[in-house]
NUTORLUM-328582 format. One record per residue (C-alpha): chain; z, x, y; residue number from 1. Coordinates in steps of 0.1 Angstrom, whole numbers. Each point is the difference from the previous one (the first is absolute). Layout:
! NUTORLUM-328582
+------+-------+-------+-------+-------+
: semi :    zz :    xx :    yy : votor :
+------+-------+-------+-------+-------+
:    A :     Z :     X :     Y :   NUM :
...
+------+-------+-------+-------+-------+
***
This chain:
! NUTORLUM-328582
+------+-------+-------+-------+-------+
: semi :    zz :    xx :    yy : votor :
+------+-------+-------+-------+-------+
:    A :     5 :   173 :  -170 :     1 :
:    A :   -38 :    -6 :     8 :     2 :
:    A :   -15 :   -34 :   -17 :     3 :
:    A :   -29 :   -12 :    -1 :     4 :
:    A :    13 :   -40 :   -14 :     5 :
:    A :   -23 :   -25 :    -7 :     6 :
:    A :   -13 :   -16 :    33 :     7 :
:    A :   -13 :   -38 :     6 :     8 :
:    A :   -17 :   -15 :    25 :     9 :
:    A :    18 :   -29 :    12 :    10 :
:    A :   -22 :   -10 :    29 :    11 :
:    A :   -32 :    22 :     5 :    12 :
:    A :    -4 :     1 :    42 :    13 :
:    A :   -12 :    17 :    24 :    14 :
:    A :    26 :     1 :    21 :    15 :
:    A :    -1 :    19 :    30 :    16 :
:    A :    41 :     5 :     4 :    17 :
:    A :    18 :   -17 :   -30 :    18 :
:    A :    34 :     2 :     7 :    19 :
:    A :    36 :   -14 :    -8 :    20 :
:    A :    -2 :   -19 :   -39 :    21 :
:    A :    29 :   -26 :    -8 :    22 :
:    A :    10 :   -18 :   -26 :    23 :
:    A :     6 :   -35 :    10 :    24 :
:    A :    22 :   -12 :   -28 :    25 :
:    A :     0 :   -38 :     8 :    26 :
:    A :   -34 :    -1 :     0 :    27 :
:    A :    -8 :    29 :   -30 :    28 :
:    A :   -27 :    14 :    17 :    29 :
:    A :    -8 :    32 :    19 :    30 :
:    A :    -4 :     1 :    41 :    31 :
:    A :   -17 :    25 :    15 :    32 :
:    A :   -19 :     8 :    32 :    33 :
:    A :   -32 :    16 :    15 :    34 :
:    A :    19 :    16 :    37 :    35 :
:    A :   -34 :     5 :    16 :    36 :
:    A :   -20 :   -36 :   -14 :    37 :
:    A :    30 :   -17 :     8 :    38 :
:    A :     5 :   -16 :   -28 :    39 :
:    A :    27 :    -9 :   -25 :    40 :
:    A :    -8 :    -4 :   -39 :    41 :
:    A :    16 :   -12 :   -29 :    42 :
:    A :   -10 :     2 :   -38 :    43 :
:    A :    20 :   -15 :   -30 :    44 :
:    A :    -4 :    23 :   -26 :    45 :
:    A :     5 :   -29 :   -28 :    46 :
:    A :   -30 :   -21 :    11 :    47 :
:    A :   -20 :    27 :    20 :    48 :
:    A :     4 :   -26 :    33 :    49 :
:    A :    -5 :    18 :    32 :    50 :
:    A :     4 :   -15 :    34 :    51 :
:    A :   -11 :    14 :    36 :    52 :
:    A :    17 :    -7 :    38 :    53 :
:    A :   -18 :    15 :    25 :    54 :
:    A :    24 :     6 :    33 :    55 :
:    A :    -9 :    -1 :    34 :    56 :
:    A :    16 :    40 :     4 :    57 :
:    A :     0 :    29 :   -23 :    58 :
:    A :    30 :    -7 :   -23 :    59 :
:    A :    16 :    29 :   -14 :    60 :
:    A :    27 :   -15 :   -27 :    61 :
:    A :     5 :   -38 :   -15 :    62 :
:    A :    26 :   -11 :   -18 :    63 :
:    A :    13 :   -31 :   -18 :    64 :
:    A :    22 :   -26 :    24 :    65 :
:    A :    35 :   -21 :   -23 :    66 :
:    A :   -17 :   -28 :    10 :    67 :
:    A :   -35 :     5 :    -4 :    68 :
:    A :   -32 :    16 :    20 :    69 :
:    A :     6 :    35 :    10 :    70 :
:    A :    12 :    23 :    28 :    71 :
:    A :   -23 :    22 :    16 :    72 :
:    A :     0 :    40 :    21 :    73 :
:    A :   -32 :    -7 :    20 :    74 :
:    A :    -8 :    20 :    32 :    75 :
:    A :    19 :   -18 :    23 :    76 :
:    A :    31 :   -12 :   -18 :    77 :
:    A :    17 :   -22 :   -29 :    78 :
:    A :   -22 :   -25 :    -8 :    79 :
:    A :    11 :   -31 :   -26 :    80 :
:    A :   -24 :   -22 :   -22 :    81 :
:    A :    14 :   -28 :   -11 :    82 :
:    A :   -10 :   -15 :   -40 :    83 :
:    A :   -22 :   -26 :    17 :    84 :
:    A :   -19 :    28 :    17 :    85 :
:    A :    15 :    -3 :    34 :    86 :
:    A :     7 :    30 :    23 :    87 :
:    A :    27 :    11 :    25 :    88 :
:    A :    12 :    29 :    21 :    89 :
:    A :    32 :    12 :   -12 :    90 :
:    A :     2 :    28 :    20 :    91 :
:    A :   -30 :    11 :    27 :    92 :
:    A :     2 :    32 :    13 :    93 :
:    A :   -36 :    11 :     6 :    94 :
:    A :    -2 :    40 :    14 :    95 :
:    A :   -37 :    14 :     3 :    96 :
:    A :   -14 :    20 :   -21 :    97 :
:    A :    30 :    -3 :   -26 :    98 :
:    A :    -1 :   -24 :   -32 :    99 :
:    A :    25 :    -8 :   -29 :   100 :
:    A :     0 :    20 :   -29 :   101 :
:    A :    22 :     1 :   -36 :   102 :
:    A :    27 :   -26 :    -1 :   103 :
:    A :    24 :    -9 :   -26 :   104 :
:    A :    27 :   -31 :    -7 :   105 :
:    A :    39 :    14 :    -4 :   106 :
:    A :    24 :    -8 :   -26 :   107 :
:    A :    15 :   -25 :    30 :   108 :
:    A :   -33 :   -18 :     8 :   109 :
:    A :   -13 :    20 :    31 :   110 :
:    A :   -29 :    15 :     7 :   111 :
:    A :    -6 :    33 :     4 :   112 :
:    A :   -30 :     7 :    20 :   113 :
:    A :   -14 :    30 :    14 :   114 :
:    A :   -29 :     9 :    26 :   115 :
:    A :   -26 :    27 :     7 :   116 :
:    A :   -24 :    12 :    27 :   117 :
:    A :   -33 :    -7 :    -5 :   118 :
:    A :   -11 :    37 :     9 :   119 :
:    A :    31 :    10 :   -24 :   120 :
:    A :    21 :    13 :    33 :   121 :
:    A :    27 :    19 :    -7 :   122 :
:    A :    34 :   -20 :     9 :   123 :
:    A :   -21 :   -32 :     8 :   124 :
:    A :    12 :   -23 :   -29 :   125 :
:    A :    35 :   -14 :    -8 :   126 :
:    A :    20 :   -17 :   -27 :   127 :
:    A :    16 :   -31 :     1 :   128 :
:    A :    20 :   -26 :   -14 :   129 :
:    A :    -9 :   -36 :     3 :   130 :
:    A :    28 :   -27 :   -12 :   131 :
:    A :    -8 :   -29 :   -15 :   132 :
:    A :    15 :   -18 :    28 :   133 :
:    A :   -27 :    19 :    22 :   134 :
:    A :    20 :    26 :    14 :   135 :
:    A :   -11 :    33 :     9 :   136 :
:    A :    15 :    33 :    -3 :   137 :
:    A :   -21 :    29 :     7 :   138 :
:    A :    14 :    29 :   -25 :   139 :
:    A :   -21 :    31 :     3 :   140 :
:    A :   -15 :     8 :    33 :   141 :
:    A :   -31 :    30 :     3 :   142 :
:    A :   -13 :    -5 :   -38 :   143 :
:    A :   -32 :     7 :    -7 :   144 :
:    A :   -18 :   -15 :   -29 :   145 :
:    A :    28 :   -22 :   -15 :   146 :
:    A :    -8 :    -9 :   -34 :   147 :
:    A :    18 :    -2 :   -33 :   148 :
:    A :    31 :   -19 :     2 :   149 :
:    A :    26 :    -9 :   -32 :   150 :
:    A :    36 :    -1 :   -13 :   151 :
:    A :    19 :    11 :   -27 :   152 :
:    A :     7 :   -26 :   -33 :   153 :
:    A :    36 :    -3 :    18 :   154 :
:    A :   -11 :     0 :    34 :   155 :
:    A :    21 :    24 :    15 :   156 :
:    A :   -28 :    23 :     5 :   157 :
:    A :   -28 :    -5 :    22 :   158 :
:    A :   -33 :    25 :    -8 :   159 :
:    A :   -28 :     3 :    33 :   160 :
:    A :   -28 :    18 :     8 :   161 :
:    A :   -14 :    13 :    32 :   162 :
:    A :   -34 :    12 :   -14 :   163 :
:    A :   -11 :    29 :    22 :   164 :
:    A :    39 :    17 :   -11 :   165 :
:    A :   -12 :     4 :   -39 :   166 :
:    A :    38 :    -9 :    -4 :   167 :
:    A :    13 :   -33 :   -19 :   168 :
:    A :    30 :    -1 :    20 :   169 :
:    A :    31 :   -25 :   -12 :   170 :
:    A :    28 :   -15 :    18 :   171 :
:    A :    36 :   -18 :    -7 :   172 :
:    A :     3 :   -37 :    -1 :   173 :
:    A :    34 :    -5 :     9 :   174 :
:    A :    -2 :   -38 :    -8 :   175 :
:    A :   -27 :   -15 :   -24 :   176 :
:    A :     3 :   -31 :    19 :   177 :
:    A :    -3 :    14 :    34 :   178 :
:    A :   -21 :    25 :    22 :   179 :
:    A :    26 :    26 :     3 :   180 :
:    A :   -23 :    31 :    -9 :   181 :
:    A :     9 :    38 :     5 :   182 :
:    A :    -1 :    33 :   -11 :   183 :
:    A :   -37 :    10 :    -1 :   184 :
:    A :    -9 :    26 :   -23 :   185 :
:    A :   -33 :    17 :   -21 :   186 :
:    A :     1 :   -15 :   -35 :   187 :
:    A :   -34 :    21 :    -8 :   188 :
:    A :   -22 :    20 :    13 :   189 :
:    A :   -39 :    -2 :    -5 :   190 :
:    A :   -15 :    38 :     0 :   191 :
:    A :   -32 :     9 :    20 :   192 :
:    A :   -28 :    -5 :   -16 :   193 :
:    A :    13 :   -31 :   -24 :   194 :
:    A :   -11 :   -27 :    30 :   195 :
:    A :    22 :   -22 :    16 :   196 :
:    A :    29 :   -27 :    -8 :   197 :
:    A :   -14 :   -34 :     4 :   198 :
:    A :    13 :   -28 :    -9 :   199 :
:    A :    34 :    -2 :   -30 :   200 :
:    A :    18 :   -24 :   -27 :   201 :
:    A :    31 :     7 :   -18 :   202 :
:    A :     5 :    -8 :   -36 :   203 :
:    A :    27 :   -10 :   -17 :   204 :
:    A :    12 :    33 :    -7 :   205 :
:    A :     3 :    10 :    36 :   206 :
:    A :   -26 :    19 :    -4 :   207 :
:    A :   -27 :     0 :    31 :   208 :
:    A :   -35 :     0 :    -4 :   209 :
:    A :   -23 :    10 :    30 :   210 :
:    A :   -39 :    -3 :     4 :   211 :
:    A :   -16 :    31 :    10 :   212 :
:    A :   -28 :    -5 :    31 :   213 :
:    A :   -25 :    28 :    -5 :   214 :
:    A :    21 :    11 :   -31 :   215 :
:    A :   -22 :   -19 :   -29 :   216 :
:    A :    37 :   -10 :   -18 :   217 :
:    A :    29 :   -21 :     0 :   218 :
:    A :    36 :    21 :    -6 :   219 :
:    A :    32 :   -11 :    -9 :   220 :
:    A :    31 :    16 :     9 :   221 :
:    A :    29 :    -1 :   -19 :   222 :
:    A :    32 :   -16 :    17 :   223 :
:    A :    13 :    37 :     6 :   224 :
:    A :   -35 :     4 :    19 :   225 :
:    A :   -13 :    23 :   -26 :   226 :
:    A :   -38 :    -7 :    -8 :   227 :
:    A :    -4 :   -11 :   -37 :   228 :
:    A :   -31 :   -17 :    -4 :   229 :
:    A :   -35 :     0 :    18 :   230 :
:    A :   -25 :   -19 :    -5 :   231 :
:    A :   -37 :     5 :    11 :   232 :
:    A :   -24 :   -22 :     9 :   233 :
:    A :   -39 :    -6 :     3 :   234 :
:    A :    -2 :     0 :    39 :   235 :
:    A :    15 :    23 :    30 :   236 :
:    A :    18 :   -26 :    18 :   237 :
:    A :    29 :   -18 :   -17 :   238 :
:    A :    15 :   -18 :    22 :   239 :
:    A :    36 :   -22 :   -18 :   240 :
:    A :     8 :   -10 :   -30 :   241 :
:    A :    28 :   -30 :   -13 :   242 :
:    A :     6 :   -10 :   -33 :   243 :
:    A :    -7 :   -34 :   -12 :   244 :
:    A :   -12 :   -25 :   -28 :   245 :
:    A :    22 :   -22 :   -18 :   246 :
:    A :    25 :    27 :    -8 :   247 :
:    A :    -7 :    22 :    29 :   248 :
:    A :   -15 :    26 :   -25 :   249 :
:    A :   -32 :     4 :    15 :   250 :
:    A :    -2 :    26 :    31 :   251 :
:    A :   -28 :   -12 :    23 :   252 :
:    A :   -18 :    22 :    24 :   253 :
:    A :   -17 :    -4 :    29 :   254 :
:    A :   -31 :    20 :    18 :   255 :
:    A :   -21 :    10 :    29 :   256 :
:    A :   -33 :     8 :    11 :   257 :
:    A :     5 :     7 :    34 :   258 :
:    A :   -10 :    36 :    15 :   259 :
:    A :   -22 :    10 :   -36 :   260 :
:    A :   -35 :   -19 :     9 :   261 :
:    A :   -22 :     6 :   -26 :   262 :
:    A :    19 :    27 :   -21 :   263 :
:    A :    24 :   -33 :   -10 :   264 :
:    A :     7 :     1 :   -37 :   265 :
:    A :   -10 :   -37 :   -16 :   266 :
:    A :    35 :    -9 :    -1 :   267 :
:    A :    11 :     7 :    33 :   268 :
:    A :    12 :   -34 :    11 :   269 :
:    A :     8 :   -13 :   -29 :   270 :
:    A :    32 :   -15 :   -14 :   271 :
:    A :    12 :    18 :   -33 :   272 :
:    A :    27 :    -4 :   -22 :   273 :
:    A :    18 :    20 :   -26 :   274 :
:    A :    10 :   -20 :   -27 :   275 :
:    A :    35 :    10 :   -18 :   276 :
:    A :    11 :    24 :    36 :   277 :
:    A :    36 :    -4 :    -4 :   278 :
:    A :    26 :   -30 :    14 :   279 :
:    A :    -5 :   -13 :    34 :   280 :
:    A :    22 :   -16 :    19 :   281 :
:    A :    -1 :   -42 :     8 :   282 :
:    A :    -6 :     5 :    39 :   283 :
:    A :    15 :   -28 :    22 :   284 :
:    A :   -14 :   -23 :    26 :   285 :
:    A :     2 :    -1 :    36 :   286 :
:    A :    25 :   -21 :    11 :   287 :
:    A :   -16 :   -14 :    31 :   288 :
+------+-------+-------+-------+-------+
***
């Protein structure tokens, strides 16, 4: 069940909280972000081309807009760029000492995005869905450390984590093409001792793959939630993983640095990929 698979570096970095990788399929490139340096990265694996935003907040997720630029979790709100570079306030909801964390696009178009406490308070965070008419619906009151965020190849489940739990919880979609979402549950549980459930993508199998902060591994859970595969890596703190690449073969993982000063391995940071994972999933586009 334990593999050691071959491991390349995508992007070596020192990032000091890499968070939330996406394939962006118009574009065949990989977008990823650095919360803390608030900035957003892309790299096309075909050319090796990577591009850097810097953001006026910490931004804890970007993902690909239909038509073009990206949307963006940042500490006070939904953020839009537009493909000529231009910026708006989609949603401004600025609370001290809280930030946006994981986010995630639904099968409909929405955004899923979800918030933290700076100090990590318990109850402090929420999740929420954005429309991509703008609309606001707050879902999940008193979370914690929201994080991984994905649905199933049908869309009729919804998977989430609420980090400090150690549970990959999953809901009911009631309607693919709507926000009707019920029926919370645990999926998977993640033992003491094996680190924390970070960030998650499902693969085309419906199976659910979960980085491990302060776990060293990436573990994918079978679509009955029994583990079947773990993966471990070269540094503590894992922090998501998505598949990509032309055929969405290639699982990419992201890192930190934060909180391990000079014990940091030399690829904590950095932006690997597994070549040959399994079948992702083509992830949509914001519809706003």
């Amino acid at each position: 069940m334990s593999t050691r698979p071959s491991l390349e570096i995508a992007v070596r970095a020192s990032a000091v909280l890499g968070e939330g990788p996406t394939w962006d399929a118009a574009a065949q490139r990989l977008i990823w972000v650095d919360i803390l340096s608030s900035r957003v990265h892309t790299y096309d694996p075909a050319t090796g081309r990577r591009t850097t935003l810097g953001t006026e907040q910490h931004v804890g997720a970007a993902k690909p807009r239909a038509g073009g630029g990206l949307v963006v979790n940042l500490r006070d709100g939904i953020g839009v760029y537009g493909a000529d570079g231009s910026f708006d306030w989609l949603l401004r909801e600025a609370v001290p000492g809280r930030r946006g964390n994981d986010a995630a696009v639904a099968p409909d178009g929405s955004l899923w995005a979800g918030t933290m406490r700076y100090d990590e308070g318990a109850g402090g965070g929420t999740l929420s869905r954005i429309g991509s008419d703008g609309s606001h619906t707050e879902f999940l009151p008193e979370v914690t450390v929201s994080n991984g965020i994905g649905w199933s190849p049908d869309g009729r489940l919804m998977y989430y984590i609420d980090t400090p739990t150690r549970r990959i919880d999953v809901f009911d979609v009631e309607d693919p093409d709507g926000p009707v979402v019920s029926g919370r549950r645990p999926f998977a549980e993640v033992e003491e001792g094996a680190g924390f459930p970070d960030g998650l993508c499902v693969d085309a199998d419906g199976a659910v793959w979960v980085a491990l902060w302060d776990g060293a591994a990436v573990r994918r859970y079978a679509p009955d939630g029994t583990l079947d595969r773990v993966v471990e890596l070269p540094f503590p703190r894992p922090t998501a993983c998505a598949f990509g690449g032309a055929d969405l073969t290639d699982l990419y993982l992201t890192s930190a640095r934060v909180g391990l000063g000079a014990a940091a391995p030399p690829l904590a940071g950095s932006l690997l990929v597994i070549q040959g994972a399994g079948q992702g999933l083509a992830q949509p586009a914001f519809g706003g």
